[in-house]
C-alpha positions in Angstrom: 7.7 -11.5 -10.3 9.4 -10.1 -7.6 11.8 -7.0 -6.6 12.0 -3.2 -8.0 11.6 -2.5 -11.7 12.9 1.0 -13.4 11.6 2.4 -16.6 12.9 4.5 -18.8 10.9 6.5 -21.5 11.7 9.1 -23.7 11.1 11.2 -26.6 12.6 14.5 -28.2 10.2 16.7 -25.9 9.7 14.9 -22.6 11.6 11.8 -20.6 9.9 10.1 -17.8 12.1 7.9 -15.4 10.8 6.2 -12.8 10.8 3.3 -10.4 8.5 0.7 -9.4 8.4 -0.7 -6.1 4.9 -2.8 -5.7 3.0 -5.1 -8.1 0.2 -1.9 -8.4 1.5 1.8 -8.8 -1.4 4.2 -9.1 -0.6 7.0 -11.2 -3.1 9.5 -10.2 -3.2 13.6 -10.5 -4.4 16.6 -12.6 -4.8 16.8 -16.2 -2.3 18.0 -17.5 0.6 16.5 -15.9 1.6 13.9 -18.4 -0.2 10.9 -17.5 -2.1 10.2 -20.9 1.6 10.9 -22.6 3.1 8.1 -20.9 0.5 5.8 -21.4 0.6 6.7 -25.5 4.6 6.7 -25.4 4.2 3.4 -24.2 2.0 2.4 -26.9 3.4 3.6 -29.5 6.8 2.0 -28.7 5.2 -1.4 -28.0 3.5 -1.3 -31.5 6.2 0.5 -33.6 9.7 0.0 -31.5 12.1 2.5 -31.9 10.2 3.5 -35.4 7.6 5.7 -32.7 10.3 7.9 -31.9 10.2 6.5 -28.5 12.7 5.2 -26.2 12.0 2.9 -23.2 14.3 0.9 -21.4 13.1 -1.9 -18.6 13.9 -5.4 -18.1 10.3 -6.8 -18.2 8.4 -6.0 -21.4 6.1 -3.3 -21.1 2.6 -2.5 -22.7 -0.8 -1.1 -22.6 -3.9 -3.2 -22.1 -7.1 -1.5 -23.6 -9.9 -2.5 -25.3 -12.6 -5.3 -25.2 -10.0 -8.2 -25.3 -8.4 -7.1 -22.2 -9.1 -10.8 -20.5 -7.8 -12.4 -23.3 -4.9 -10.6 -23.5 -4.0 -10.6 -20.2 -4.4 -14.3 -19.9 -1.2 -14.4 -22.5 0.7 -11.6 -20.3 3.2 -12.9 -17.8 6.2 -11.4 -16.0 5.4 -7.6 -17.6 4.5 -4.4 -16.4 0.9 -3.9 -18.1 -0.3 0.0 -17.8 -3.6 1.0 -18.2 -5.5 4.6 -18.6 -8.1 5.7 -16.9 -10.9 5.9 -20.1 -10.5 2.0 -19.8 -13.9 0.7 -18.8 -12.6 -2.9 -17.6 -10.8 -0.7 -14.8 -13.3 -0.8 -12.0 -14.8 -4.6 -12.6 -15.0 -7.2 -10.0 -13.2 -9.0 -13.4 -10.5 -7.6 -13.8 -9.4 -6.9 -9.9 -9.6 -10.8 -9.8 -7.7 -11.3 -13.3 -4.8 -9.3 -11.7 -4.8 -10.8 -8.4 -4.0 -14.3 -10.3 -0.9 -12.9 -12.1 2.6 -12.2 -12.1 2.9 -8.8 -13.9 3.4 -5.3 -12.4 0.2 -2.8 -13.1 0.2 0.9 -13.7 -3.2 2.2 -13.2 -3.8 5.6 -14.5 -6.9 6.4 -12.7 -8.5 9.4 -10.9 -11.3 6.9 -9.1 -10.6 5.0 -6.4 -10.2 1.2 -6.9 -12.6 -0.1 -4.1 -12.1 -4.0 -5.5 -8.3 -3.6 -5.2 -6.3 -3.6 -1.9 -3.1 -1.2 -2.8 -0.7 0.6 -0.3 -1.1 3.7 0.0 2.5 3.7 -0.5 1.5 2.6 -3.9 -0.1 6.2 -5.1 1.8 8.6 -7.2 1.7 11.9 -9.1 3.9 13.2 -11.9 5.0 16.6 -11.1 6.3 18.4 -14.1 6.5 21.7 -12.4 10.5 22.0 -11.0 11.1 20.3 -15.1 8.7 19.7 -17.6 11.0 17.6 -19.6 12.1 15.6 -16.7 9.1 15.2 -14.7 9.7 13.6 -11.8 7.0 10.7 -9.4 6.0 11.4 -6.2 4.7 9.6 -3.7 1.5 11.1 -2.6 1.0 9.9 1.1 4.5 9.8 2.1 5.0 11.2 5.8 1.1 10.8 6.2 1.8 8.7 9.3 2.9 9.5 12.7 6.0 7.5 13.4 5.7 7.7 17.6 2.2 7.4 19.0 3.3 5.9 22.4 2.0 8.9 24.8 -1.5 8.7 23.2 -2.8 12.0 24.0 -5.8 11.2 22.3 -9.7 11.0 23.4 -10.4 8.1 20.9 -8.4 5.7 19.3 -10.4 4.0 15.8 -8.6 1.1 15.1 -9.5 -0.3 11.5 -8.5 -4.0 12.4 -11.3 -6.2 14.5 -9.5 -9.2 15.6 -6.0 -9.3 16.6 -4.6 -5.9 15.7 -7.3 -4.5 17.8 -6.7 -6.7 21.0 -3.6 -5.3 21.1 -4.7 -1.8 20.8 -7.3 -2.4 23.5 -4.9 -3.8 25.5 -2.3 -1.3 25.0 -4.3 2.0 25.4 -6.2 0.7 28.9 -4.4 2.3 31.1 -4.8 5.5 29.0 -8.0 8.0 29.8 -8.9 7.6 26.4 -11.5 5.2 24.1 -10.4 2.6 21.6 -12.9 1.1 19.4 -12.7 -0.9 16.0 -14.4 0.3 12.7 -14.5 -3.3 11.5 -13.7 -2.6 8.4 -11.6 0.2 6.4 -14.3 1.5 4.5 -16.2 2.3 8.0 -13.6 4.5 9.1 -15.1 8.4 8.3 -18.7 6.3 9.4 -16.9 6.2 12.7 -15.0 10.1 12.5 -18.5 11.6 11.8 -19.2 10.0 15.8 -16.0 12.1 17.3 -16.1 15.6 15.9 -15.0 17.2 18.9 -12.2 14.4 20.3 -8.9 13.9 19.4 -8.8 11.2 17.3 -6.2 8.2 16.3 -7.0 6.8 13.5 -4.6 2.9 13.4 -5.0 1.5 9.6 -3.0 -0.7 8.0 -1.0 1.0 5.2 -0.9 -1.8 2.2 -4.6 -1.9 1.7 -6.1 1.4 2.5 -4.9 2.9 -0.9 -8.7 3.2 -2.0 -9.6 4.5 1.1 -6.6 7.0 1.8 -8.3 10.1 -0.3 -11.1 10.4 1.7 -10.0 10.0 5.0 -7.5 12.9 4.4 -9.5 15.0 3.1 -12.4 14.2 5.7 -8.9 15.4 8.5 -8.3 18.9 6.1 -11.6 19.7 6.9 -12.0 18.5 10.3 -12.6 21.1 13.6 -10.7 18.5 15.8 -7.6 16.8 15.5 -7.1 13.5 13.4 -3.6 11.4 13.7 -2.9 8.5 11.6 -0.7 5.4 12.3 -0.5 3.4 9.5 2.2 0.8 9.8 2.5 -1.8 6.6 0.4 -4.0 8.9 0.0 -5.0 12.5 2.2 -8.2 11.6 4.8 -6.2 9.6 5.0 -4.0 12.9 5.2 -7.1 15.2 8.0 -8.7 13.2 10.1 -5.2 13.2 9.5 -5.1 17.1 12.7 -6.4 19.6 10.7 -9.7 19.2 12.2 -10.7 16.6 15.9 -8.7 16.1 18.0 -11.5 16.4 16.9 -13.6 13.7 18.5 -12.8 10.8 16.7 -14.4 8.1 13.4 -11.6 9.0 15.9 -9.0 9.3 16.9 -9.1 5.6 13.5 -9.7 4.7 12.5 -6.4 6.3 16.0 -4.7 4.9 14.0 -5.2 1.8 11.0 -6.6 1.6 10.1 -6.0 -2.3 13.2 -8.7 -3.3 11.2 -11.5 -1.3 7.4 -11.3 -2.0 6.3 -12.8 -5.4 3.4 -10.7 -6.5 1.7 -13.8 -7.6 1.7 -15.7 -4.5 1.2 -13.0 -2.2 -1.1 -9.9 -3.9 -0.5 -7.5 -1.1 2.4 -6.9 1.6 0.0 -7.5 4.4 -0.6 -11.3 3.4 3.3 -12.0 3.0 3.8 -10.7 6.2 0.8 -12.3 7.9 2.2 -15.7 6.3 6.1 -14.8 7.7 5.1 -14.2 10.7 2.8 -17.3 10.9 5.9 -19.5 9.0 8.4 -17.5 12.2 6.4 -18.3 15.4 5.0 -22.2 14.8 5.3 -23.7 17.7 6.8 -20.9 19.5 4.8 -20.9 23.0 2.4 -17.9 23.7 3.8 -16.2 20.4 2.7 -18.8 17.6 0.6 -16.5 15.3 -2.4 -18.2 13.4 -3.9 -16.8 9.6 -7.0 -16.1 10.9 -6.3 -13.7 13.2 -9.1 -14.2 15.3 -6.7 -14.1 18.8 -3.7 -12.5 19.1 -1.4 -15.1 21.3 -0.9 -13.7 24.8 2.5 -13.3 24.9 2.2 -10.1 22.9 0.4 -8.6 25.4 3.3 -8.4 28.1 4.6 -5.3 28.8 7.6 -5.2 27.4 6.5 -6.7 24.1 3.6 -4.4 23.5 6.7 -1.5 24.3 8.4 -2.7 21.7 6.1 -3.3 19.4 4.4 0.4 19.3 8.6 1.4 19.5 8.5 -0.6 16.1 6.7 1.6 14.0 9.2 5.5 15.0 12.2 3.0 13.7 11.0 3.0 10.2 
């Protein structure tokens, strides 16, 4: 499945309308807020139709996946948007993270947790917000606007860059005439490991956006209460930032794809954003001397290192 899905879902006391843009929304928040009365609206239309009292409207079948046949069920889903609540106890298994990664549905997860075995964007993470109309509450994006858009001056002390191979060879390479420190985490989930060593620097924190969803909680919250100052740049991924850069403007065909990105990546070939775009910009430079990008990442090809490529790259990120 591919491209942006809107539901519809109403009753005589509360309509919820809302837009999908990823194969995995997390629908996080308060009690209180309507989470557990989507997920029953949903329910009940999906086992009583228009008999419920409920409404929906979508273009891909819609239902809730619960109970101790989950696998079994799932294996008979395809092309849906499956939601599930947060009191399902399949939610955080290895099992079911891999079931989902194998599919071709869309996934509402209703959770408060963070999904540790599942790479989301942290683009990805919504609340319901029920306080401007309770009957029309609306979705918001939790994270939007948590990145810094121009980070080219780096007036920073240290700069923790999540990514250990190429990502952070350009980094290095781009901060070294700066009086500053860049270092890698080697990992996301070693990030605040690495804050707790730079309590009194100015830190940049580089991270890419699509799979740091589980992550994203903490490392806010670890800034709120912070002495010294914390920046994020979290670009979609270090390719998704190269193939925006001057690089690549005049080739139409990544243009469009990065017009609109959701209308080209099939959810069941690539899981996250950050492998399509790894695999575009592998497909875009073969062959291309001292720009010919490889999977593995392991060394970034030196022709991103010039100068006026690494300008254009980091320019990439404030024309979003």
């Amino acid at each position: 499945m591919k491209g942006e899905v809107k539901i519809a879902v109403k009753n005589r006391n509360v309509s919820f309308n809302f837009t999908l843009e990823r194969n995995i929304t997390i629908l996080t928040g308060d009690s209180g807020t309507g989470k557990t009365k989507l997920i029953n609206m949903i329910r009940d239309y999906s086992q009583f139709g228009k008999a419920s009292g409920v409404t929906l409207k979508c273009e891909k079948p819609c239902l809730v996946l619960a109970g101790n046949n989950w696998e079994l069920e799932l294996k008979q889903t395809q092309e849906s948007i499956v939601f599930v609540e947060e009191s399902s106890s399949f939610l955080n298994l290895y099992e079911f993270a891999k079931a989902i990664q194998d599919s071709d549905n869309y996934y509402v997860l209703v959770t408060r947790e963070s999904l540790s075995q599942i790479p989301y964007s942290i683009d990805s993470i919504y609340q319901i917000n029920r306080e401007k109309n309770p009957k029309k509450p609306s979705f918001e994006k939790i994270y939007k606007g948590v990145s810094k858009r121009d980070i080219s001056d780096f007036p920073y002390d240290v700069v923790i860059v999540e990514d250990s191979q190429s990502g952070f060879q350009f980094f290095k390479k781009a901060t070294e005439n700066h009086p500053l420190e860049c270092v890698t985490s080697g990992g996301k989930s070693r990030i605040i490991r690495f804050l707790n060593q730079y309590k009194n620097k100015r830190v940049l924190i580089i991270a890419d956006a699509a799979a740091l969803g589980p992550e994203i909680r903490d490392i806010v919250y670890y800034r709120a209460i912070a002495v010294n100052t914390i920046d994020f740049f979290f670009p979609e991924s270090f390719e998704w930032l190269i193939l925006r850069s001057a690089i690549f403007k005049n080739i139409s065909s990544i243009q469009e794809i990065l017009s609109n990105p959701i209308d080209h990546i099939d959810c069941q070939e690539y899981f996250s954003w950050e492998r399509f775009f790894t695999s575009l910009l592998v497909s875009s430079t073969k062959n291309r001397p001292n720009l010919e990008y490889k999977a593995n990442k392991s060394q970034l090809p030196k022709g991103y290192l010039s100068e006026a490529n690494m300008q254009s790259i980091l320019k990439a990120m404030s024309n979003k």
